[in-house]
C-alpha positions as CSV (number, residue, x, y, z in Angstrom):
1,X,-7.5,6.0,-0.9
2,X,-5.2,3.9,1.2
3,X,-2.5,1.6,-0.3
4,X,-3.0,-1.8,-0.3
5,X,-1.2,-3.8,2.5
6,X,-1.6,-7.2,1.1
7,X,-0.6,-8.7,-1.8
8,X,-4.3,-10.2,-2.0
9,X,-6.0,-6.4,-2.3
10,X,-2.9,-5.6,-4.8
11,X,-4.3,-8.7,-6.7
12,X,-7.9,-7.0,-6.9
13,X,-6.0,-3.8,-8.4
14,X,-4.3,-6.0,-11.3
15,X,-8.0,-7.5,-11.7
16,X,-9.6,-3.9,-12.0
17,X,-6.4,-2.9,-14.3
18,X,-6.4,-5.6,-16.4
19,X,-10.1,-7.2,-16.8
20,X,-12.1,-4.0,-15.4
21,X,-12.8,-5.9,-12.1
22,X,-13.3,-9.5,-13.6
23,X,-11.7,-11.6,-11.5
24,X,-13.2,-14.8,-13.4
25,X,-11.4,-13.2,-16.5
26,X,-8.6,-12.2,-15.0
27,X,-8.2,-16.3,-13.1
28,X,-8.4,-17.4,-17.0
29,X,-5.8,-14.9,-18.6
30,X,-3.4,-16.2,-15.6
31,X,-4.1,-19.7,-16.3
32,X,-5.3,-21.0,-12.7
33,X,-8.6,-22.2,-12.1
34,X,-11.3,-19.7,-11.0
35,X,-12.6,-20.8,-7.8
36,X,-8.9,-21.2,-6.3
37,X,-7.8,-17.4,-7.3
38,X,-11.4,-16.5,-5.9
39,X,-11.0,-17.5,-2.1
40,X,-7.5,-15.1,-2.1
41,X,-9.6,-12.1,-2.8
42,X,-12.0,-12.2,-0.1
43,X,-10.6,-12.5,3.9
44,X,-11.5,-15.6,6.2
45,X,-14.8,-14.8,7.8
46,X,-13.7,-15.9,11.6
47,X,-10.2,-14.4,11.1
48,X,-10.7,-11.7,9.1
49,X,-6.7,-12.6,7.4
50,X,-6.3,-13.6,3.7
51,X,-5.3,-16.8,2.4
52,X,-1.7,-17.1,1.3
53,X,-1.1,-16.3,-2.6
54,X,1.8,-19.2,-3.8
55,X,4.4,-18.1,-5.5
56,X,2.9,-19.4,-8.7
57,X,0.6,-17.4,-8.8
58,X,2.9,-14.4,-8.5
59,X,4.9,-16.2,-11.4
60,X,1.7,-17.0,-13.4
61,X,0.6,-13.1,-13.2
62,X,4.2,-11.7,-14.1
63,X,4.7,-14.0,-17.0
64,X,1.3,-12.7,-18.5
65,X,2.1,-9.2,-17.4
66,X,5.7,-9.0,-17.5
67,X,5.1,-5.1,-17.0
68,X,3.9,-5.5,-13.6
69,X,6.4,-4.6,-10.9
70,X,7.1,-7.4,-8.9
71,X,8.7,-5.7,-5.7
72,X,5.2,-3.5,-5.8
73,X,3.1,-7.2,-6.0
74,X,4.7,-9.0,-3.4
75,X,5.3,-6.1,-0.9
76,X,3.1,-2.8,-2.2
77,X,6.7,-0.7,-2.5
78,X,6.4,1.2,-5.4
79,X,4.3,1.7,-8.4
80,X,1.9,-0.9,-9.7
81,X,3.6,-1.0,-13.3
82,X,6.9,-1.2,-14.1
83,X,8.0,1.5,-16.7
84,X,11.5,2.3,-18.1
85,X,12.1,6.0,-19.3
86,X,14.7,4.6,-21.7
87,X,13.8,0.9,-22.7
88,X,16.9,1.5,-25.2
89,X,19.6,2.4,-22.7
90,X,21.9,0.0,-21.8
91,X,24.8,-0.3,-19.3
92,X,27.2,1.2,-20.7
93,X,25.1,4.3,-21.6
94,X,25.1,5.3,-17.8
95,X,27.6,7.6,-16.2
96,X,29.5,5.5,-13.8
97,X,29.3,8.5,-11.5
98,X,25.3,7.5,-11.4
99,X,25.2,4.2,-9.6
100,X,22.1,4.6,-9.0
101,X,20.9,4.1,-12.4
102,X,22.8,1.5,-13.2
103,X,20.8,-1.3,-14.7
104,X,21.4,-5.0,-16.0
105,X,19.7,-5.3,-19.3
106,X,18.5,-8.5,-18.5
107,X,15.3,-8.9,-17.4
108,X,14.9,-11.4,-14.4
109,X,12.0,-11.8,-12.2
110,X,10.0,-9.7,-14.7
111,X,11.5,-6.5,-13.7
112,X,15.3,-4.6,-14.4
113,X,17.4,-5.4,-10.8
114,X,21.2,-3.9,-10.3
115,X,23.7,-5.9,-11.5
116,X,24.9,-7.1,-8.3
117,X,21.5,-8.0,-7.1
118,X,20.7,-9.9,-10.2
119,X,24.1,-12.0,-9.7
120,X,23.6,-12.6,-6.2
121,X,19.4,-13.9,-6.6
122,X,20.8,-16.0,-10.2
123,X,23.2,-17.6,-7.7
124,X,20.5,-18.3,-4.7
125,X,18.2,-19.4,-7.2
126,X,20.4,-21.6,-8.8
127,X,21.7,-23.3,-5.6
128,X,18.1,-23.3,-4.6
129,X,16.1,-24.9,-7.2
130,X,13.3,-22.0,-6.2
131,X,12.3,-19.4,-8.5
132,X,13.4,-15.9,-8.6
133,X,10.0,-14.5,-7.3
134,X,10.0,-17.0,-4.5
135,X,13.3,-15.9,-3.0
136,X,12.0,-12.1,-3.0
137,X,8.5,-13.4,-1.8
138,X,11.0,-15.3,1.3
139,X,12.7,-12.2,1.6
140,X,9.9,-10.0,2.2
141,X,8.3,-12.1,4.2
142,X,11.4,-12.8,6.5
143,X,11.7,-9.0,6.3
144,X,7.8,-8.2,7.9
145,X,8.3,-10.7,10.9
């Protein structure tokens, strides 16, 4: 099975996850009216392209499933579920030697980010007025042109 390339056939995967394939459940559980979250599963007949999927959406699905991984939603990177091997480990648990595993406690855009990544997107957003999962969805965007 290939991986999904848009966010739209990542959206039928939650929808299968979640509801067992009921997208009309799924629409309710997020909060956003049915026939809207419909037309961004199925592609433009003369184009063939998906609709866009508004960040508010993306912020509607990852406040009802904080578990979700965000960077997997908006770009396909990574697994479809965010899961922490240690939910109890905290910052100062980690060797400093092991950067790489060095997480901020706080949970922002529904999913752990590095410290300095967390300070610098609390900054944007802040000077911004747009949410953390609409910078990343820019960012990602800006990054596939």
């Amino acid at each position: 099975m290939r991986a999904p390339t848009q966010i739209n056939e990542r959206l039928r995967l939650l929808i299968d996850h979640f509801t067992q394939g009921n997208a009309a459940a799924f629409a309710r559980e997020i909060k956003v009216v049915q026939q809207g979250f419909d037309r961004l599963l199925k592609p433009n007949k003369e184009t063939g392209r998906y609709p866009a999927v508004k960040p508010e959406i993306v912020d509607k699905i990852l406040i009802k499933y904080p578990h979700v991984n965000e960077i997997w939603l908006l770009s396909g990177a990574g697994s479809m579920l965010r899961v922490l091997e240690d939910p109890q480990q905290t910052l100062s648990s980690v060797p400093p030697s092991d950067l790489t595993h060095c997480y901020d406690q706080t949970v922002l855009s529904h999913f752990y980010l590095p410290v300095a990544i967390n300070e610098k997107l609390t900054k944007l957003s802040e000077a911004s007025g747009k949410s953390h999962s609409r910078i990343v969805s820019e960012l990602i965007e800006q990054a596939n042109l």
